[in-house]
Structure formats: C-alpha cells, structure tokens
C-alpha positions as CSV (number, residue, x, y, z in Angstrom):
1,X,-90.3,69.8,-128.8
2,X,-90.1,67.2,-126.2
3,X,-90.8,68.1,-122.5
4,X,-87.6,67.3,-121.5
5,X,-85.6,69.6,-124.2
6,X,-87.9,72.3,-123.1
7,X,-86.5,71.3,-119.2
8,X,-82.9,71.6,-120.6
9,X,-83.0,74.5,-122.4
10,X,-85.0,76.8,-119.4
11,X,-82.4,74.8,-116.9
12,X,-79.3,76.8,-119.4
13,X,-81.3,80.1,-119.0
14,X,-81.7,79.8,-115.3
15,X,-78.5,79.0,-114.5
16,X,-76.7,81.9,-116.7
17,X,-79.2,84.0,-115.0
18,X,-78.0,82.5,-111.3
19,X,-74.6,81.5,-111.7
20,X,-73.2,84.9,-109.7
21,X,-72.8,83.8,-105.7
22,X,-74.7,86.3,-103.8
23,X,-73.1,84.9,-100.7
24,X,-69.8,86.8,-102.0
25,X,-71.0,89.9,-101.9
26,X,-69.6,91.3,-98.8
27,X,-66.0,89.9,-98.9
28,X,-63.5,91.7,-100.3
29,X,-60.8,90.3,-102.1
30,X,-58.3,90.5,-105.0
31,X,-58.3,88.9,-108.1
32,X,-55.4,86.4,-109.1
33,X,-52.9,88.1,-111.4
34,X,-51.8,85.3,-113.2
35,X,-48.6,85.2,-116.2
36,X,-50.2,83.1,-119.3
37,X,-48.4,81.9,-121.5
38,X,-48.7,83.3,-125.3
39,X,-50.1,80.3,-126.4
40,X,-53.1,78.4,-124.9
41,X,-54.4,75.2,-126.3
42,X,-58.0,75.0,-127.3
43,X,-60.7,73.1,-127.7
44,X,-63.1,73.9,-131.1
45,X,-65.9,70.9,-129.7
46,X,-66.7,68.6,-127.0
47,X,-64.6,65.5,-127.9
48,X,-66.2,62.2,-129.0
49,X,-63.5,59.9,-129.0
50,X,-63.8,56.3,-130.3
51,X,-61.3,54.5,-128.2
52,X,-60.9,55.9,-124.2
53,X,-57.7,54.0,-122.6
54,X,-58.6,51.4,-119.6
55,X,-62.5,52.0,-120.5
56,X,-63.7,49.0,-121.9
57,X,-67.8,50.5,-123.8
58,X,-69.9,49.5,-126.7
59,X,-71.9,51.6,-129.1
60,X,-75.6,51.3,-129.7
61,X,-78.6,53.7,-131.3
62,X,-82.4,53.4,-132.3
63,X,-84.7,55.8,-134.0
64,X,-88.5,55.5,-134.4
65,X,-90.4,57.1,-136.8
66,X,-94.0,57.9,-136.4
67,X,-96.7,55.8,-137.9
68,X,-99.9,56.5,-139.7
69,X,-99.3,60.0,-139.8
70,X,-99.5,62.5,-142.6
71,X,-96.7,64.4,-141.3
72,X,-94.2,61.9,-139.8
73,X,-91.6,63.0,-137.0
74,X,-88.8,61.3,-135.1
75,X,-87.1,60.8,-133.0
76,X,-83.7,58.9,-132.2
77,X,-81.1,57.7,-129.4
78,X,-77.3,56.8,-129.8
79,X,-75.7,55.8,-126.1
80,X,-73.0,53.6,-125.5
81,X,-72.6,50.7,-122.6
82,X,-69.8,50.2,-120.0
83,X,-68.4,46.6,-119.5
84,X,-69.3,45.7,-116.3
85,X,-65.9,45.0,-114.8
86,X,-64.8,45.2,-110.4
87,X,-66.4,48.6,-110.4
88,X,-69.8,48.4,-110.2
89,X,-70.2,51.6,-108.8
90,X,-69.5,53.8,-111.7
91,X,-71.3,51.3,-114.1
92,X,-74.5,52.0,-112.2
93,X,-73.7,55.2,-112.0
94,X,-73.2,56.0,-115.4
95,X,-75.9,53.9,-116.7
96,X,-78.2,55.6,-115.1
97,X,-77.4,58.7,-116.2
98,X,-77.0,57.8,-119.5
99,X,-80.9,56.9,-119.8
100,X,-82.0,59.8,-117.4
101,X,-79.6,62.0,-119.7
102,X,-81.7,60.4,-123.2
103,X,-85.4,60.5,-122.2
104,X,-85.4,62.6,-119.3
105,X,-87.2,59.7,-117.2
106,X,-85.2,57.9,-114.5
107,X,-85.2,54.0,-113.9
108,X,-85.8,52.9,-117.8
109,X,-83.9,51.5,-120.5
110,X,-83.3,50.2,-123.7
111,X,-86.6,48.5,-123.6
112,X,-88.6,51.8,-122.6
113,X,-87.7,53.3,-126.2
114,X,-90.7,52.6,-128.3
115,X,-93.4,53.2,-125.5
116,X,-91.1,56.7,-125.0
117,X,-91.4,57.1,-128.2
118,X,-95.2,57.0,-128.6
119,X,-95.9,59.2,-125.5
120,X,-93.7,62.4,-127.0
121,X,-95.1,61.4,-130.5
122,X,-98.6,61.8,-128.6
123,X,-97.3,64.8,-126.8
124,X,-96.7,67.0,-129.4
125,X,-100.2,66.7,-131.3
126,X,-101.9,67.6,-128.1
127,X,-99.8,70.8,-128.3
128,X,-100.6,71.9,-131.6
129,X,-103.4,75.1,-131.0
130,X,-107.0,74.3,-132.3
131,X,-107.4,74.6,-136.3
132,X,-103.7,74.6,-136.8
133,X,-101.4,71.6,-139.0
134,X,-98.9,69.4,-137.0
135,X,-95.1,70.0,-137.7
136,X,-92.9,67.0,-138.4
137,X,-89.9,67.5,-135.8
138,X,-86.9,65.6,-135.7
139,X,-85.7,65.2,-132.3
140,X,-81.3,63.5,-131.5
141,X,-80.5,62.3,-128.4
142,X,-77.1,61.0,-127.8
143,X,-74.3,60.1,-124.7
144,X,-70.4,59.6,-125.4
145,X,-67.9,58.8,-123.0
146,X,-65.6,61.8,-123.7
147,X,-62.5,61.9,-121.1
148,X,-61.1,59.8,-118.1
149,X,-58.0,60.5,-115.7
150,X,-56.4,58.6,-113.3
151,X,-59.7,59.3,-111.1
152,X,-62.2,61.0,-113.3
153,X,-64.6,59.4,-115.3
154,X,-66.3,62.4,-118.1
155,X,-69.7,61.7,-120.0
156,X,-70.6,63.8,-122.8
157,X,-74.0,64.4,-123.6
158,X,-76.2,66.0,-126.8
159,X,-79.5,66.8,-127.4
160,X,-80.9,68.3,-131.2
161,X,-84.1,69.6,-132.0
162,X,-85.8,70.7,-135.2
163,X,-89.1,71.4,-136.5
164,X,-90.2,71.7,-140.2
165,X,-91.6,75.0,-139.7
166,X,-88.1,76.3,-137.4
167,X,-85.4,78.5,-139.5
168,X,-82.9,76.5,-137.6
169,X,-82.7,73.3,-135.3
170,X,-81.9,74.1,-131.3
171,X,-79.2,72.2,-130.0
172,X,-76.9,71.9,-126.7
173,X,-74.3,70.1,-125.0
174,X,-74.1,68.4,-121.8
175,X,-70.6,67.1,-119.8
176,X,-71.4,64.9,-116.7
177,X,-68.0,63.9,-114.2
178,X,-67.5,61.1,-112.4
179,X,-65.1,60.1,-109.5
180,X,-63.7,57.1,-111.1
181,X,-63.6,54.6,-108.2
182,X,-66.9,55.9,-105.7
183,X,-69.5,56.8,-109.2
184,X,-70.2,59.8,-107.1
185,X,-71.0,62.9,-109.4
186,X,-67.7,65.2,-109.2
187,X,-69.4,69.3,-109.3
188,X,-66.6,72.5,-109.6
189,X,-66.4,72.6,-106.0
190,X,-64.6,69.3,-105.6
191,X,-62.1,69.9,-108.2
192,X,-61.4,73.7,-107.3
193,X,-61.0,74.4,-103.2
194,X,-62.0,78.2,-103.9
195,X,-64.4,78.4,-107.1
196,X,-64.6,82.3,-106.6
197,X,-60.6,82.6,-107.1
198,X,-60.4,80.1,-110.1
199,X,-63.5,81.9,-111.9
200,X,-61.2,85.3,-111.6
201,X,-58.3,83.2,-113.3
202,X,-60.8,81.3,-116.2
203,X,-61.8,85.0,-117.1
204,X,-58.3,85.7,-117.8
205,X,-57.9,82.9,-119.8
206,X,-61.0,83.4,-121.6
207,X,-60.2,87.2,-122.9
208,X,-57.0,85.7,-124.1
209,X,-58.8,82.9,-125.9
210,X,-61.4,85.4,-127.3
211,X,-59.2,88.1,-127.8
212,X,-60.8,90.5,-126.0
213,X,-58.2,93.6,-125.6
214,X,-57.0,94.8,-122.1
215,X,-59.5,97.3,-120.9
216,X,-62.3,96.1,-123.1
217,X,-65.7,95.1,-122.1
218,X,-67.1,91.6,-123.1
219,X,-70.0,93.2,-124.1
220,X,-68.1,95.4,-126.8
221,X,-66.4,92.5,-127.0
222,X,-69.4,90.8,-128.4
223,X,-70.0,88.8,-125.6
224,X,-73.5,88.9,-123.5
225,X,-73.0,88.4,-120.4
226,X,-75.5,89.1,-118.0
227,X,-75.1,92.8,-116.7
228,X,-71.4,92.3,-118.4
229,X,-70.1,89.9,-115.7
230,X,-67.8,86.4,-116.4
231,X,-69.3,84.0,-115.1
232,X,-68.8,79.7,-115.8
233,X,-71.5,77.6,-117.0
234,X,-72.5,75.1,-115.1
235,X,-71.5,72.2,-118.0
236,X,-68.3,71.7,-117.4
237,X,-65.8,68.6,-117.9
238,X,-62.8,67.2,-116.7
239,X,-60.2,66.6,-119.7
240,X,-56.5,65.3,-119.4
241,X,-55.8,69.1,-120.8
242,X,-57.7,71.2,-118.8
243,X,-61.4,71.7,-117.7
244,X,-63.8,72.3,-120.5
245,X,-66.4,74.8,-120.1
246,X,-69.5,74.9,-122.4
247,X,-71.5,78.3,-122.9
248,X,-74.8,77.2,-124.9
249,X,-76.0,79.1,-127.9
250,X,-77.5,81.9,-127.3
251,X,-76.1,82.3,-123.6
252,X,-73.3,84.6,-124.6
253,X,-72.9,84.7,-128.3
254,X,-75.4,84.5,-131.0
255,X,-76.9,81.1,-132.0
256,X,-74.8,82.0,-135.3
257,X,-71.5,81.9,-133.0
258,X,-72.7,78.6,-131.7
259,X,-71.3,76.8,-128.3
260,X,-68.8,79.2,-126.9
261,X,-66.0,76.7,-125.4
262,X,-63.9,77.3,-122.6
263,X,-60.6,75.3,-121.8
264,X,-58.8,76.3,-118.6
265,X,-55.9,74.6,-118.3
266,X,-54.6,72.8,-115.4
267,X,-50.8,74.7,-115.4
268,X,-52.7,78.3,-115.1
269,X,-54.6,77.1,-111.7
270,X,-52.9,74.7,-109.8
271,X,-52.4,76.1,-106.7
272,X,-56.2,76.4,-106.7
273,X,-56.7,72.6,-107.1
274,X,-58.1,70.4,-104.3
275,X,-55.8,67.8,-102.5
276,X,-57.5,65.0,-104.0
277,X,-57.0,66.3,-107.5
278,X,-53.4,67.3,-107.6
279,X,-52.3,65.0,-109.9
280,X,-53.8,66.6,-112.9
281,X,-51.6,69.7,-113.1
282,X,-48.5,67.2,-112.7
C-alpha cells in the first residue's frame, strides 16, 4: 500500500474518533425539531458527471506497470484539467489539489508520474519482512469535478487499493469545495453559521434516510458510531441538492455496507445557512 493511502485511511480513523467538539460540552442547548417531509431525495454515490454547466475541463489518465519483476504491480492516475479562463485563482487552486490529492506530494505534475511511480514501486519491496514473497498490488487514483453553484466549485476524489494476497480491495472517497471566485477551500463552517445546530438537524435526516425507528439506537440500528453518537464526516460536498456527506467503509457500517452517504438537503436547514450562501436553499 502506498504511503499516502496509508495517510488517508489513519486520517478517516482519526477524524471519526475526533469529530465530537469538546468545546461544547458545557453549553446547554436544545436540539432543532424540525417537520421532514416523507420523502427525501438521495444520493446512492458521489456523482461523476461528464458535462458540469459553465465549467469548461478535459479528461486525462496514465498507469505504469512495474518492470522486470516477477510479480508485477501498478499503479494508475485518471484527473481531469480546467481551462484556464479570467479566473486564475481557482485554476491554481484546483490544480494543485488535484496532484496533491493523486500522489500525496505537493508541487508536481503530469511529468512527476513515472519517477512516482518507481519510488512507491521501490517502496513496497522494502516493506515486504525478510524471507517473505512480494504481492502484486494494484493501486487507482482518480479526481472528478463533481458539482458547481452559482459560487461553489466541488472536486471529487478516489483512491483504490488491492493486493493479491487481500480478500478484498480498500477503497474511499474524497469531496474537496471551492469558493468559486477567491479558490479558497470552503470547510462546514462557512457554509453553516452554527455547525453544532445543523449536525442535530442532519441526524434527523439521516434516521429517516436509514430508517432507523423513533426511540432506536444507531447502534441497534446497525450503525457504529463511536460511543453511539451522530456525528458528520469530515468529507463533505456541496451539491445543487443538498450537502453530501461521505461515511468511509468501515467507519459506521461494515465494509460489506460500503460508503454510507449522507444528503442533507438545503430546504430542511436554511435558516442555519450563512449570509454568503443563501442562495442555495432558494
């Protein structure tokens, strides 16, 4: 496994282990009671759309195999470019995620690839214990642009792993938000103006999505959340329907269940909505 799919997967644990806000401890408040409405929309994957309206991108992959080996791995990119147009901002802004996002190494490119390539291929036969055979491994890497609004800019983001000897491949998604005009990266904070209050709320939503019965634990539930509290992942987008939470696998559902998604949509929080970022309830 590459070093930085072993980053990405310890940063998912960590952060399901840290997403509770200590600093909330001692306030006392109530939860939003909020009227949903019987039906809300879903979201079954992380859209990959081909065509995104005003966005202007091409499409572009490589995969290198390794050479002179007995047992041959690989290891492949797919990421798409932006036409440069009047906003240079987000282009470098989203450029240079894209290739942080793909090799875990900032400031290279396209160009980087095969000497990448070599270094994780090196990698992973120094990691093989003394007197034990090398595994081939297959390694994925791949960006998408998945949403924009009037002033969001979304990146999706994917990242698949699997070893010869492995009963199954290890996988996870990634969404990444820009502000459409200033490239700056967009967290919860600036889209909700009280994350505390809107987390209360996307648990409601998400026992009616999951169908967890009134009074029911999301534990009996099936659901493993740490010490059986809701809590948002971190990896979250911003979609003309809603945001777009992504629980990995394993975080709160078996790796059978696979990604657990989350869509909140805008009509069930809008009063909870910053100033600048009104518009997407209307």
């Amino acid at each position: 496994m590459s070093r930085y799919l072993l980053f990405l997967f310890t940063l998912l644990a960590i952060t399901a282990c840290n997403n509770t806000d200590g600093d909330n401890d001692d306030l006392v408040w109530t939860a939003p009671t909020i009227e949903l409405p019987d039906s809300l929309p879903v979201m079954e994957s992380v859209p990959q759309p081909d065509v995104l309206a005003g966005v202007s991108f091409t499409r572009a992959e490589k995969k290198i195999t390794e050479q002179d080996c007995n047992v041959c791995s690989e290891i492949s990119w797919s990421w798409f470019n932006l036409t440069p147009d009047a906003n240079q901002v987000l282009y470098d802004s989203v450029m240079a995620f894209n290739w942080y996002y793909l090799t875990g190494i900032k400031g290279v490119s396209e160009q980087d690839l095969d000497s990448i390539a070599a270094s994780f291929f090196r990698q992973a036969k120094t990691d093989v214990p003394v007197g034990e055979e090398p595994e081939a491994w297959m390694e994925q890497n791949k960006v998408w642009p998945a949403a924009i609004t009037k002033e969001t800019f979304t990146i999706g983001g994917g990242v698949y792993f699997m070893s010869s000897g492995a009963a199954h491949g290890n996988y996870a998604t990634h969404l990444e938000n820009f502000d459409a005009s200033t490239g700056r990266h967009l967290k919860l904070n600036n889209i909700v103006a009280e994350p505390y209050k809107f987390t209360a709320i996307a648990e409601q939503v998400f026992r009616k999505q999951k169908g967890v019965a009134t009074g029911m634990s999301l534990s009996e539930a099936g659901f493993s959340f740490k010490e059986d509290v809701f809590y948002l992942p971190e990896v979250f987008g911003v979609f003309p329907e809603g945001l777009l939470f992504v629980y990995a696998p394993y975080e709160i559902a078996s790796y059978a269940e696979g990604e657990q998604l989350l869509l909140v949509p805008y009509s069930v929080f809008a009063d909870e909505l910053t100033t600048n970022y009104q518009y997407l309830a209307k």
